[in-house]
PDB file of N, H, CA, C and O in Angstrom:
ATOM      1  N   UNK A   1      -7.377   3.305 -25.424  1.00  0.00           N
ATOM      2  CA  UNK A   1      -7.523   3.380 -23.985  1.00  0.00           C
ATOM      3  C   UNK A   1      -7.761   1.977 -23.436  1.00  0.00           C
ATOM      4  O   UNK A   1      -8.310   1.059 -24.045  1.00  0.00           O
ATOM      5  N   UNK A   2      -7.306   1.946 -22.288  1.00  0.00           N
ATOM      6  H   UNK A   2      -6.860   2.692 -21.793  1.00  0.00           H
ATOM      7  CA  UNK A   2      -7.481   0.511 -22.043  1.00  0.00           C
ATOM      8  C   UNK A   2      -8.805   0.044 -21.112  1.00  0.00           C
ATOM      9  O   UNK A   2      -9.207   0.831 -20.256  1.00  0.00           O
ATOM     10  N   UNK A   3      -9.432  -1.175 -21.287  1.00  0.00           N
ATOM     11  H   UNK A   3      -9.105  -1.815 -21.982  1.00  0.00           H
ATOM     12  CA  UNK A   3     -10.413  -1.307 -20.873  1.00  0.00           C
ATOM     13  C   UNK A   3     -10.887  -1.265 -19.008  1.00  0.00           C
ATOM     14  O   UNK A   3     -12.008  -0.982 -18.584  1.00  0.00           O
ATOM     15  N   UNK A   4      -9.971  -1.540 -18.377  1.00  0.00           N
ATOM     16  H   UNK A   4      -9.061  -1.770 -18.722  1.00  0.00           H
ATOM     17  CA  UNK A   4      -9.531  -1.614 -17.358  1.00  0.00           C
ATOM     18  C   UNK A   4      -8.603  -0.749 -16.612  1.00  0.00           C
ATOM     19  O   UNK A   4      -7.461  -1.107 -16.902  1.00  0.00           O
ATOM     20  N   UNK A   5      -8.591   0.028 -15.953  1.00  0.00           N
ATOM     21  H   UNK A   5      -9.518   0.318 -15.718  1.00  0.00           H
ATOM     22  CA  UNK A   5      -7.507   1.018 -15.456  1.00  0.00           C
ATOM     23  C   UNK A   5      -8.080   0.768 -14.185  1.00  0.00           C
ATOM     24  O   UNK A   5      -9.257   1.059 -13.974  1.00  0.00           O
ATOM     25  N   UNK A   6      -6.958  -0.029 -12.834  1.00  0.00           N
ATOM     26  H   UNK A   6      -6.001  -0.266 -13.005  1.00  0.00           H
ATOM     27  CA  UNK A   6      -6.850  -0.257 -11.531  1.00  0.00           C
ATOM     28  C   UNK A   6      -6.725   1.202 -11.020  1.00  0.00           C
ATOM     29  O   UNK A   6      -6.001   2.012 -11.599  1.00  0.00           O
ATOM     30  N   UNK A   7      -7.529   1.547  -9.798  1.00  0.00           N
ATOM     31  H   UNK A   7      -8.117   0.889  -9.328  1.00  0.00           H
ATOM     32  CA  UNK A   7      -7.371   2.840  -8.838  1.00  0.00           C
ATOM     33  C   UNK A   7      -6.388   2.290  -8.026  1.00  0.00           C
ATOM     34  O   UNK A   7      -5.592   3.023  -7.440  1.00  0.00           O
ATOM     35  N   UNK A   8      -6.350   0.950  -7.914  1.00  0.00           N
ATOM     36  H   UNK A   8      -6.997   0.354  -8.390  1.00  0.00           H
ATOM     37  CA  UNK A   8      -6.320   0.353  -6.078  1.00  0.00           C
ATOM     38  C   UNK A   8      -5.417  -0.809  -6.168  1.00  0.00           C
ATOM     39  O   UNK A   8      -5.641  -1.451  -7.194  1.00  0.00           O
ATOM     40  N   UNK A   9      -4.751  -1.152  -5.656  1.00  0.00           N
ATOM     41  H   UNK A   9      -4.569  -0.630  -4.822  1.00  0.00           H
ATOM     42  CA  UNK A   9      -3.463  -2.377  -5.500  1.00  0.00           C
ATOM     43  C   UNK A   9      -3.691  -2.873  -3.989  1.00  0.00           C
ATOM     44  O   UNK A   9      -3.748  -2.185  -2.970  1.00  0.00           O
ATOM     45  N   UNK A  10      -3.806  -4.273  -4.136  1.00  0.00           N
ATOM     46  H   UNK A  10      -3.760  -4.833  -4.964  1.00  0.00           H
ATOM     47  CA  UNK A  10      -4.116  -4.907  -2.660  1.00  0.00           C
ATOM     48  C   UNK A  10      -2.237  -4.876  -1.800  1.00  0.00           C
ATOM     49  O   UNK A  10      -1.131  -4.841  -2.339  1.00  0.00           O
ATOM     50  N   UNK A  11      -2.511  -4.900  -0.787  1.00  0.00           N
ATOM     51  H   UNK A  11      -3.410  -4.929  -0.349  1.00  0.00           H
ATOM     52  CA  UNK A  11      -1.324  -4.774  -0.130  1.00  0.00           C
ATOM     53  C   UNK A  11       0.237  -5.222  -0.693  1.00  0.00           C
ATOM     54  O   UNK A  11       1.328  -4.688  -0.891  1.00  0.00           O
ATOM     55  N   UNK A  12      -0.482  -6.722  -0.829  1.00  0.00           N
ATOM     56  H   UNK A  12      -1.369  -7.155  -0.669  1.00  0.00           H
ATOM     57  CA  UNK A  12       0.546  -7.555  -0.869  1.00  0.00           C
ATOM     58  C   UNK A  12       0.818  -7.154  -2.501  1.00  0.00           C
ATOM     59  O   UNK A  12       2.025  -7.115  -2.738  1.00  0.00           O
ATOM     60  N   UNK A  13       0.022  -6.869  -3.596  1.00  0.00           N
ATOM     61  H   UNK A  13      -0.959  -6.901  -3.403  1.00  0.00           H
ATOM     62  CA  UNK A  13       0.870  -6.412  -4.689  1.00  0.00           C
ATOM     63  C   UNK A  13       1.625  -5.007  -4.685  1.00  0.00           C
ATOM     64  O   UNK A  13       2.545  -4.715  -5.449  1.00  0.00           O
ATOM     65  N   UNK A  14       0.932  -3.956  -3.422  1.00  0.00           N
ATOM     66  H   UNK A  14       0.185  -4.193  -2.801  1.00  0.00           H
ATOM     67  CA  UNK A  14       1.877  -3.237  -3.154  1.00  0.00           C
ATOM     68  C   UNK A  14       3.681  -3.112  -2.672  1.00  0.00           C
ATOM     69  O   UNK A  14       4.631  -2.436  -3.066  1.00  0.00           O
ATOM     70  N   UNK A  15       3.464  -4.202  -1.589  1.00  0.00           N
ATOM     71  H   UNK A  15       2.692  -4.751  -1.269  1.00  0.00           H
ATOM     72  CA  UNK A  15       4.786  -4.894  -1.477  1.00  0.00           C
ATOM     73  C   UNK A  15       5.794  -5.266  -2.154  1.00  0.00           C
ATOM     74  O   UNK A  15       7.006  -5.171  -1.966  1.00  0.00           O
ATOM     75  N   UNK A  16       4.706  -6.022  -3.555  1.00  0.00           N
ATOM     76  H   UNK A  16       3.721  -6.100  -3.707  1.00  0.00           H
ATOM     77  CA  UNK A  16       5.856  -6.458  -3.972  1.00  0.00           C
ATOM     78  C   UNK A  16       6.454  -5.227  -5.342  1.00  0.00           C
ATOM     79  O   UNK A  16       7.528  -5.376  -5.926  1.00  0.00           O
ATOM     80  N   UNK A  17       5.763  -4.412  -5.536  1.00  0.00           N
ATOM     81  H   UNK A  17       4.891  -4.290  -5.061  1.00  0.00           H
ATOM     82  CA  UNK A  17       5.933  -3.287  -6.327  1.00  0.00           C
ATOM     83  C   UNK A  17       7.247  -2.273  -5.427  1.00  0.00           C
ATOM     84  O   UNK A  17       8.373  -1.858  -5.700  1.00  0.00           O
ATOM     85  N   UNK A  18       6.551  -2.225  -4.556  1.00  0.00           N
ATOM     86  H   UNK A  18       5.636  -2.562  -4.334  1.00  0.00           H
ATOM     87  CA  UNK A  18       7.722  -1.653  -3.495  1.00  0.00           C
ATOM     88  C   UNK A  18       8.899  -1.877  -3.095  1.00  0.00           C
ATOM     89  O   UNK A  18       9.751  -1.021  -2.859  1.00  0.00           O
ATOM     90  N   UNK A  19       9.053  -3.524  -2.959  1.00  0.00           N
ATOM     91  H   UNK A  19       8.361  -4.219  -3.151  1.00  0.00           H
ATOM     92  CA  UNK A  19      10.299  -3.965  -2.423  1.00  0.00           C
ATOM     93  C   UNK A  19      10.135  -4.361  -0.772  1.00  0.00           C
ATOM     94  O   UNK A  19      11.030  -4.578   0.045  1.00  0.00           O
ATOM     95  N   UNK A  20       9.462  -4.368  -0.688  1.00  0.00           N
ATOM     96  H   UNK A  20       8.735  -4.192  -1.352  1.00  0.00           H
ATOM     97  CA  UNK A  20       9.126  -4.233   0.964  1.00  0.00           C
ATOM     98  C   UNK A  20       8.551  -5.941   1.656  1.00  0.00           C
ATOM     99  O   UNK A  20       8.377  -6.977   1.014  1.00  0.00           O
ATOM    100  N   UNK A  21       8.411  -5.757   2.813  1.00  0.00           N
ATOM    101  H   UNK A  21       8.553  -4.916   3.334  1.00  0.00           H
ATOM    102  CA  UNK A  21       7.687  -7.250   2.876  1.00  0.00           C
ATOM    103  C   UNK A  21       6.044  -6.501   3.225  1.00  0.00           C
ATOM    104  O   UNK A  21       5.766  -5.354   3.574  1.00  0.00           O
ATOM    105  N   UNK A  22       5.372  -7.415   3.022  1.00  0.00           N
ATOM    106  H   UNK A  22       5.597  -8.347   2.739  1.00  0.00           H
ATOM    107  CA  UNK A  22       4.161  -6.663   4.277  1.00  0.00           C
ATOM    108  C   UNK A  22       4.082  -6.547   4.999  1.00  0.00           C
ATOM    109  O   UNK A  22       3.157  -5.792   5.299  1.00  0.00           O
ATOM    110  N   UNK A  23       4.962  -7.154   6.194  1.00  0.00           N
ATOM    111  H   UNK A  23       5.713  -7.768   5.950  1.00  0.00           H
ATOM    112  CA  UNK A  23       4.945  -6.321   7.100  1.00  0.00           C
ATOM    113  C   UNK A  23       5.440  -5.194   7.651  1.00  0.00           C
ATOM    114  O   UNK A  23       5.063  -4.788   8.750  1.00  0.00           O
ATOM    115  N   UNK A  24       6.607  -4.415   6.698  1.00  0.00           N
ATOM    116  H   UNK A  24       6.913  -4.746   5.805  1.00  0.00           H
ATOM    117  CA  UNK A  24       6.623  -3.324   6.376  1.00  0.00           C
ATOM    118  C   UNK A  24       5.907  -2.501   5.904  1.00  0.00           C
ATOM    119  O   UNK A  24       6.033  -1.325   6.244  1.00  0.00           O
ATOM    120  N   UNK A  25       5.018  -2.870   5.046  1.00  0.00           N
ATOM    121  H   UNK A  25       4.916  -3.826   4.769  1.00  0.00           H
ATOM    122  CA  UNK A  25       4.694  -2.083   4.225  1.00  0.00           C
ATOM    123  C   UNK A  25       2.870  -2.192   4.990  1.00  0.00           C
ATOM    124  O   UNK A  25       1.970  -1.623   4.374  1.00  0.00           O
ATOM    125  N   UNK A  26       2.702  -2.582   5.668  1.00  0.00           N
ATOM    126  H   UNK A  26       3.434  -3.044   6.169  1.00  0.00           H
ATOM    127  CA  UNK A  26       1.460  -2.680   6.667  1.00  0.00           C
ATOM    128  C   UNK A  26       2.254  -1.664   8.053  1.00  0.00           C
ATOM    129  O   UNK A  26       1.469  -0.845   8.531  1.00  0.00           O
ATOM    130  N   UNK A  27       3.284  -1.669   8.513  1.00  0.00           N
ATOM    131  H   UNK A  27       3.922  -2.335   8.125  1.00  0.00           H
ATOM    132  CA  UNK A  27       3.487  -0.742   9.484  1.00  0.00           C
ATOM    133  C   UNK A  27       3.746   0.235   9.033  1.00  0.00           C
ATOM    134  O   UNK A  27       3.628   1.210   9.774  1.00  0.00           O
ATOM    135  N   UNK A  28       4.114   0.409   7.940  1.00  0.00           N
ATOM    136  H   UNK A  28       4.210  -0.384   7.338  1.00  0.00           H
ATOM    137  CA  UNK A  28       4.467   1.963   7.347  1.00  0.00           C
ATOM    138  C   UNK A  28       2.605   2.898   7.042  1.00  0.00           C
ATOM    139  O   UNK A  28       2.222   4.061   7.170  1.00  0.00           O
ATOM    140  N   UNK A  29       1.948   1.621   6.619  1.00  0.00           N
ATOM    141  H   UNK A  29       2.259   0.677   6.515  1.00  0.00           H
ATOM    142  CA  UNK A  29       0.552   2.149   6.125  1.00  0.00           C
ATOM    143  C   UNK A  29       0.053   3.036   7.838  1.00  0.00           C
ATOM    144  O   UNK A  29      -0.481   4.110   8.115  1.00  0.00           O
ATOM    145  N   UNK A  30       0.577   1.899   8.614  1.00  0.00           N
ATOM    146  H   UNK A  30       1.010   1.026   8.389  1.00  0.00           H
ATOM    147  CA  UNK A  30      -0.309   2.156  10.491  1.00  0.00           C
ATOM    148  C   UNK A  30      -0.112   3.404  10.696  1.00  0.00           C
ATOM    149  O   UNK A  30      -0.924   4.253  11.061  1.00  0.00           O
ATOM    150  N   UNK A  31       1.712   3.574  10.296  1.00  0.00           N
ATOM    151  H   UNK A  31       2.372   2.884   9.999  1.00  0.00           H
ATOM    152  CA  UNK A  31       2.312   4.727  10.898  1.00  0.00           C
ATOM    153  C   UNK A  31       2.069   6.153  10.052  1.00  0.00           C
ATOM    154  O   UNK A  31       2.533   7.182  10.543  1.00  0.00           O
ATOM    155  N   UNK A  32       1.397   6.210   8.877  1.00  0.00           N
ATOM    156  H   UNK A  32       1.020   5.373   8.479  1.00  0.00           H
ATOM    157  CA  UNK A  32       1.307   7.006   8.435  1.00  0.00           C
ATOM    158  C   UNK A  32      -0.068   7.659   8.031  1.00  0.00           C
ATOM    159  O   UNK A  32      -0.209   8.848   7.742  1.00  0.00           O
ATOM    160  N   UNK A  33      -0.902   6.857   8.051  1.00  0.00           N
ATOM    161  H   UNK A  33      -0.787   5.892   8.286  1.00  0.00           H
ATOM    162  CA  UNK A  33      -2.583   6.419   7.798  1.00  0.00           C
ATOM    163  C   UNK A  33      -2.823   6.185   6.592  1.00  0.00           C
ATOM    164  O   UNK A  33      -4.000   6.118   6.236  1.00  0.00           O
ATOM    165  N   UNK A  34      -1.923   6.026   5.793  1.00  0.00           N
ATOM    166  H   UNK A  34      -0.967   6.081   6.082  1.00  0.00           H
ATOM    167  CA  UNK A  34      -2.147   5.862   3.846  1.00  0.00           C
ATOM    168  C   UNK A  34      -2.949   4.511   3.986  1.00  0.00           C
ATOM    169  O   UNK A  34      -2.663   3.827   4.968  1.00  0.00           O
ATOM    170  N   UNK A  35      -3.988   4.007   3.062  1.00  0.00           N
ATOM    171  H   UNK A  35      -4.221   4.563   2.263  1.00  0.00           H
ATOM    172  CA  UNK A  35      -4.313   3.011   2.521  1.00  0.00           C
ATOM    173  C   UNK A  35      -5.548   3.052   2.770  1.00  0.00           C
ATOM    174  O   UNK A  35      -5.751   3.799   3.727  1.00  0.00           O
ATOM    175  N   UNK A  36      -6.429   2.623   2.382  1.00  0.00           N
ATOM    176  H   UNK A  36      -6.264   2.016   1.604  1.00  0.00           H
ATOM    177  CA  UNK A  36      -7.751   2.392   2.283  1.00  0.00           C
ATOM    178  C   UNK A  36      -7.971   0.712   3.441  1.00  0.00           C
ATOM    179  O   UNK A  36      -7.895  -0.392   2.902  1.00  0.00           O
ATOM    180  N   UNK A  37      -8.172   0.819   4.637  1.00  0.00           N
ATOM    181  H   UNK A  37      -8.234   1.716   5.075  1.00  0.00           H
ATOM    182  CA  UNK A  37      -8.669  -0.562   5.208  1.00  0.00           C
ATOM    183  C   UNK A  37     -10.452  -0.964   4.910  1.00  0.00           C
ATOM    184  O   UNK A  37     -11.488  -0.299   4.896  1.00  0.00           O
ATOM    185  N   UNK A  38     -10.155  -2.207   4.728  1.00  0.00           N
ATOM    186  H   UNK A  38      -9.314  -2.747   4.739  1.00  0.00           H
ATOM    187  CA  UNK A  38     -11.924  -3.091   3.951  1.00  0.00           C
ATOM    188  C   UNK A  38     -12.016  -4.318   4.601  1.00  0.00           C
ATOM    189  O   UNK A  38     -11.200  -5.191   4.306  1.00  0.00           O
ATOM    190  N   UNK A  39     -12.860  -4.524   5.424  1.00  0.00           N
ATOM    191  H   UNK A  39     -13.523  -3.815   5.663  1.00  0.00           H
ATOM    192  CA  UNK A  39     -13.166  -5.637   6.313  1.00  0.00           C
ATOM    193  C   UNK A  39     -14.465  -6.340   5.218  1.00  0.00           C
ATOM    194  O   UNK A  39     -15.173  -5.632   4.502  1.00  0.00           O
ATOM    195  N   UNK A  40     -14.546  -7.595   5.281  1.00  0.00           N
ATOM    196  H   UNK A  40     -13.971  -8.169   5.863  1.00  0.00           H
ATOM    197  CA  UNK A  40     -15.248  -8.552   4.159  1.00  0.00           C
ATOM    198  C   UNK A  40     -15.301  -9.659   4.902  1.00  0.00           C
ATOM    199  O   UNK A  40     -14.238 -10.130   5.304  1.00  0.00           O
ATOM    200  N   UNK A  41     -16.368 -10.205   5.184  1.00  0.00           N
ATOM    201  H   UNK A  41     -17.233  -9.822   4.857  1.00  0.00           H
ATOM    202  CA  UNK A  41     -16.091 -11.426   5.715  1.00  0.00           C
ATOM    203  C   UNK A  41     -15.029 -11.618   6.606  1.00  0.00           C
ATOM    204  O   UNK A  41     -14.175 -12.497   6.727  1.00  0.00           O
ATOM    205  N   UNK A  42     -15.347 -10.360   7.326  1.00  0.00           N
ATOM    206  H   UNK A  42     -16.040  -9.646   7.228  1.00  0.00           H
ATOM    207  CA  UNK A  42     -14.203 -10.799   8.650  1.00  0.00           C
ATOM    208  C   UNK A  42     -12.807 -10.601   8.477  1.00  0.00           C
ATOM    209  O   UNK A  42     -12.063 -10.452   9.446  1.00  0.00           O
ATOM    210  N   UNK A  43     -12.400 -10.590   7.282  1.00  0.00           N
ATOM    211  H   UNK A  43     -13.005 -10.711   6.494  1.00  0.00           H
ATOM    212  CA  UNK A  43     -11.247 -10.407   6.687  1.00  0.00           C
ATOM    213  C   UNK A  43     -10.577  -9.080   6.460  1.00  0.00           C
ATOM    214  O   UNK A  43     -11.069  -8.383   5.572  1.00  0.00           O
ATOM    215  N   UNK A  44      -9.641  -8.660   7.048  1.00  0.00           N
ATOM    216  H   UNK A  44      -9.241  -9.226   7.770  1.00  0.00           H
ATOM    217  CA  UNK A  44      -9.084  -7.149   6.967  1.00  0.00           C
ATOM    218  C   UNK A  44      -8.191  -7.086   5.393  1.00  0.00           C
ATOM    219  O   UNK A  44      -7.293  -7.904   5.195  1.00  0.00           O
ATOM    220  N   UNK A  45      -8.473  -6.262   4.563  1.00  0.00           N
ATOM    221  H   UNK A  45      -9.203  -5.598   4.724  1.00  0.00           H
ATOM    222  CA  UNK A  45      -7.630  -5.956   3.421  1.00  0.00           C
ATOM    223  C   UNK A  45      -7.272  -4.313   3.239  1.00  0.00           C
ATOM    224  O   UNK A  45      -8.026  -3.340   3.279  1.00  0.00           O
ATOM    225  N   UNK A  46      -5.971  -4.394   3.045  1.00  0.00           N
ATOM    226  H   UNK A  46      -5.359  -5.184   3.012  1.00  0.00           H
ATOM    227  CA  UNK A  46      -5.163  -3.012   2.765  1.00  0.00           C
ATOM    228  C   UNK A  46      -5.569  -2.362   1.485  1.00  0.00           C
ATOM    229  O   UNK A  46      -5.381  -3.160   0.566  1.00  0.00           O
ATOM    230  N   UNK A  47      -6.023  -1.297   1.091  1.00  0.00           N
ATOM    231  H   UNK A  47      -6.175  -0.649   1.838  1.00  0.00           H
ATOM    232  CA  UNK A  47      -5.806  -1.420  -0.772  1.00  0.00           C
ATOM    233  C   UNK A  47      -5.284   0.378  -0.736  1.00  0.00           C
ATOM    234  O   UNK A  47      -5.851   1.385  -0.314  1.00  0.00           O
ATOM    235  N   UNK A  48      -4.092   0.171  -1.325  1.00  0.00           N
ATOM    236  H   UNK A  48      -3.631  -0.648  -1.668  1.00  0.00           H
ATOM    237  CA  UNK A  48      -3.133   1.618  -1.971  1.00  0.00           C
ATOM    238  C   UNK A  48      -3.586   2.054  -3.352  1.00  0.00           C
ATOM    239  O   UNK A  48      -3.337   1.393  -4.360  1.00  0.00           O
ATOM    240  N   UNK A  49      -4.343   3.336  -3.357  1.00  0.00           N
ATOM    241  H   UNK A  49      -4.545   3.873  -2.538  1.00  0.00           H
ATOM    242  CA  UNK A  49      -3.874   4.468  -4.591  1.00  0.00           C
ATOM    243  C   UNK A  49      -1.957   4.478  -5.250  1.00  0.00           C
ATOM    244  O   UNK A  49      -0.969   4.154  -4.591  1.00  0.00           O
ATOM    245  N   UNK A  50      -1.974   4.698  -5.911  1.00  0.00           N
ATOM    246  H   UNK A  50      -2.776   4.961  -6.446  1.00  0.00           H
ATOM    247  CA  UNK A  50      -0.928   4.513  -6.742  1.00  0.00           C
ATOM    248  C   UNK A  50      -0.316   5.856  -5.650  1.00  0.00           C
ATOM    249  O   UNK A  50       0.727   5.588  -5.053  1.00  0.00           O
ATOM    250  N   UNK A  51      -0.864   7.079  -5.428  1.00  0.00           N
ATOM    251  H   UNK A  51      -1.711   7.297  -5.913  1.00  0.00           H
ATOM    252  CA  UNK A  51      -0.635   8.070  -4.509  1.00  0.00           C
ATOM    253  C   UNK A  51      -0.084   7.937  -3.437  1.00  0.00           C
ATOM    254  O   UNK A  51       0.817   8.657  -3.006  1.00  0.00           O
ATOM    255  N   UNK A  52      -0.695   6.764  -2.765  1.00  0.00           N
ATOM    256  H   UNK A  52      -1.427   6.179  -3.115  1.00  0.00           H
ATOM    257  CA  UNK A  52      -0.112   6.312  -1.848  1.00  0.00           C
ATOM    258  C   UNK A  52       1.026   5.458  -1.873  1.00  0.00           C
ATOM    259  O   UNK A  52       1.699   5.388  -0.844  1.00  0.00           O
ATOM    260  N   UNK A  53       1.359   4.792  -2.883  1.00  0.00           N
ATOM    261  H   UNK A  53       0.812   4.848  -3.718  1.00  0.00           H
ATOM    262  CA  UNK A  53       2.498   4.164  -3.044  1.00  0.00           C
ATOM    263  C   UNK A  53       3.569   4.978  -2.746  1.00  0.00           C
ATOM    264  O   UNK A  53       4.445   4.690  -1.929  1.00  0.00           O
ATOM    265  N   UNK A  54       3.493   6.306  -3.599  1.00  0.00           N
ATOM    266  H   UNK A  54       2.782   6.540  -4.262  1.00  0.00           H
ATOM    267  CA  UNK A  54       4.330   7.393  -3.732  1.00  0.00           C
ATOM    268  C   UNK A  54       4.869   7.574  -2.874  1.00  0.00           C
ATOM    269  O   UNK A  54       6.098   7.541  -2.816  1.00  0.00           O
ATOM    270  N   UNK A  55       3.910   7.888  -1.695  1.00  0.00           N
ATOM    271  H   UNK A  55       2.912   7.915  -1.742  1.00  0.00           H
ATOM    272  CA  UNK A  55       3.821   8.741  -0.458  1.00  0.00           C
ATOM    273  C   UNK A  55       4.515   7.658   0.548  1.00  0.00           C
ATOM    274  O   UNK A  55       4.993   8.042   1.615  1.00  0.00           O
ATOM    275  N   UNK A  56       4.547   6.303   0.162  1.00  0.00           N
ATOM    276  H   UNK A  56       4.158   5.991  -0.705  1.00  0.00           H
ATOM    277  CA  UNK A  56       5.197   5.789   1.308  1.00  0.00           C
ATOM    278  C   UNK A  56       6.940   5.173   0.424  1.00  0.00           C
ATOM    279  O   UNK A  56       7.944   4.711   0.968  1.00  0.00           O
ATOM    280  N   UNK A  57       6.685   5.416  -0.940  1.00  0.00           N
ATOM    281  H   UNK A  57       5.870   5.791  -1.382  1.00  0.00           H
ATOM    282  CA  UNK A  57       8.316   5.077  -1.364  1.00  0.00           C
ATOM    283  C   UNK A  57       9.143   6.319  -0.322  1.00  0.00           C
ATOM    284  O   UNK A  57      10.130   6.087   0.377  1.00  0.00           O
ATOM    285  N   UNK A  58       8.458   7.607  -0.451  1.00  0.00           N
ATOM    286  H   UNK A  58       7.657   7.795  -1.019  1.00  0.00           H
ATOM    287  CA  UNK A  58       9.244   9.052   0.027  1.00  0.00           C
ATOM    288  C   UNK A  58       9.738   8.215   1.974  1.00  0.00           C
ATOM    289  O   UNK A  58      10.742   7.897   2.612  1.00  0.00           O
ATOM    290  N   UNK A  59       8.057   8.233   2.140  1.00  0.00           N
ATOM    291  H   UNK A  59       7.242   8.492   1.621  1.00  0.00           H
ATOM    292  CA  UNK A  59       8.972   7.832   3.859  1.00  0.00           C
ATOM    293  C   UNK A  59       9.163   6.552   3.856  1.00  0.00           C
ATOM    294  O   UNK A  59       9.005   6.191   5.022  1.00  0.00           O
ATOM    295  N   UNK A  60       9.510   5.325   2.956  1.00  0.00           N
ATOM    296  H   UNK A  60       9.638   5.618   2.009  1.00  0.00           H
ATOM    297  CA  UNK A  60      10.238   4.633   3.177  1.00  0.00           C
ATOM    298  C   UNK A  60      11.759   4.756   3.153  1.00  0.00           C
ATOM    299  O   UNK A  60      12.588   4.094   3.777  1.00  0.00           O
ATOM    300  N   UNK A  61      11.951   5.858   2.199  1.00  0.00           N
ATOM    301  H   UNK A  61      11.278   6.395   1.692  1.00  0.00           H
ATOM    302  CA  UNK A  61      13.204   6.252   2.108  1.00  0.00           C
ATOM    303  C   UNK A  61      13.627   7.076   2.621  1.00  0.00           C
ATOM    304  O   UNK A  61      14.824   7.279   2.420  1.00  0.00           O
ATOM    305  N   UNK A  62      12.881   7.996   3.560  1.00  0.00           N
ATOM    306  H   UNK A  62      11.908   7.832   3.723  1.00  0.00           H
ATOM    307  CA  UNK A  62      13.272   8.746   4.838  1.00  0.00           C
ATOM    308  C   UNK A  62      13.627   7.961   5.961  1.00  0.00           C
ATOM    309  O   UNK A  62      14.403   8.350   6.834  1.00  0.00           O
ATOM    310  N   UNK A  63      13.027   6.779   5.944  1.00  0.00           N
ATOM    311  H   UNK A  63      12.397   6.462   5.235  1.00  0.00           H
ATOM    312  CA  UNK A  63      13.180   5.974   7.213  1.00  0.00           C
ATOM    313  C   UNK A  63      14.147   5.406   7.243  1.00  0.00           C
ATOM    314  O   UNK A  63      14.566   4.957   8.310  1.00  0.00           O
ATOM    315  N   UNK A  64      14.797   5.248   6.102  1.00  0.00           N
ATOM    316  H   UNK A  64      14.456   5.613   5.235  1.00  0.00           H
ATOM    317  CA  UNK A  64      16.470   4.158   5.988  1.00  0.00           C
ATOM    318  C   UNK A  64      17.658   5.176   6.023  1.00  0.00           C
ATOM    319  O   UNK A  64      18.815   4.801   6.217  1.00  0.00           O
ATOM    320  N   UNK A  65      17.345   6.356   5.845  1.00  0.00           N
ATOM    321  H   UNK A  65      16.406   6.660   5.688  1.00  0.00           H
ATOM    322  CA  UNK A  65      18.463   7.423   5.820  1.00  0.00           C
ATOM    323  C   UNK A  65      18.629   8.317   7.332  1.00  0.00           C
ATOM    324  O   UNK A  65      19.485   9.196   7.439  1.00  0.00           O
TER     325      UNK A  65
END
């Protein structure tokens, strides 16, 4: 088993798992409510469940068809 198993992928490695830019893949999060938002020092960060990846490959690919 491995020592480490990620719940959570920050945006931008979502993106790039996806294919997407972020700012796709930040308006798709707006438009749909998927992602976990975390303010830190002022700083806004996205972080996706692998679930949610899922959930926005489906309506990313509803949205191009």
């Amino acid at each position: 088993m491995k020592a480490h198993e990620f719940k959570y992928v920050t945006h931008r490695r979502a993106a790039l798992l996806l294919g997407l830019t972020e700012h796709e893949l930040v308006e798709l999060s707006s438009e749909s409510g998927l992602g976990l938002h975390e303010t830190a020092d002022g700083l806004e960060e996205i972080f996706f469940t692998y679930e949610d990846l899922r959930q926005i490959c489906v309506l990313a690919t509803n949205h191009v068809h």
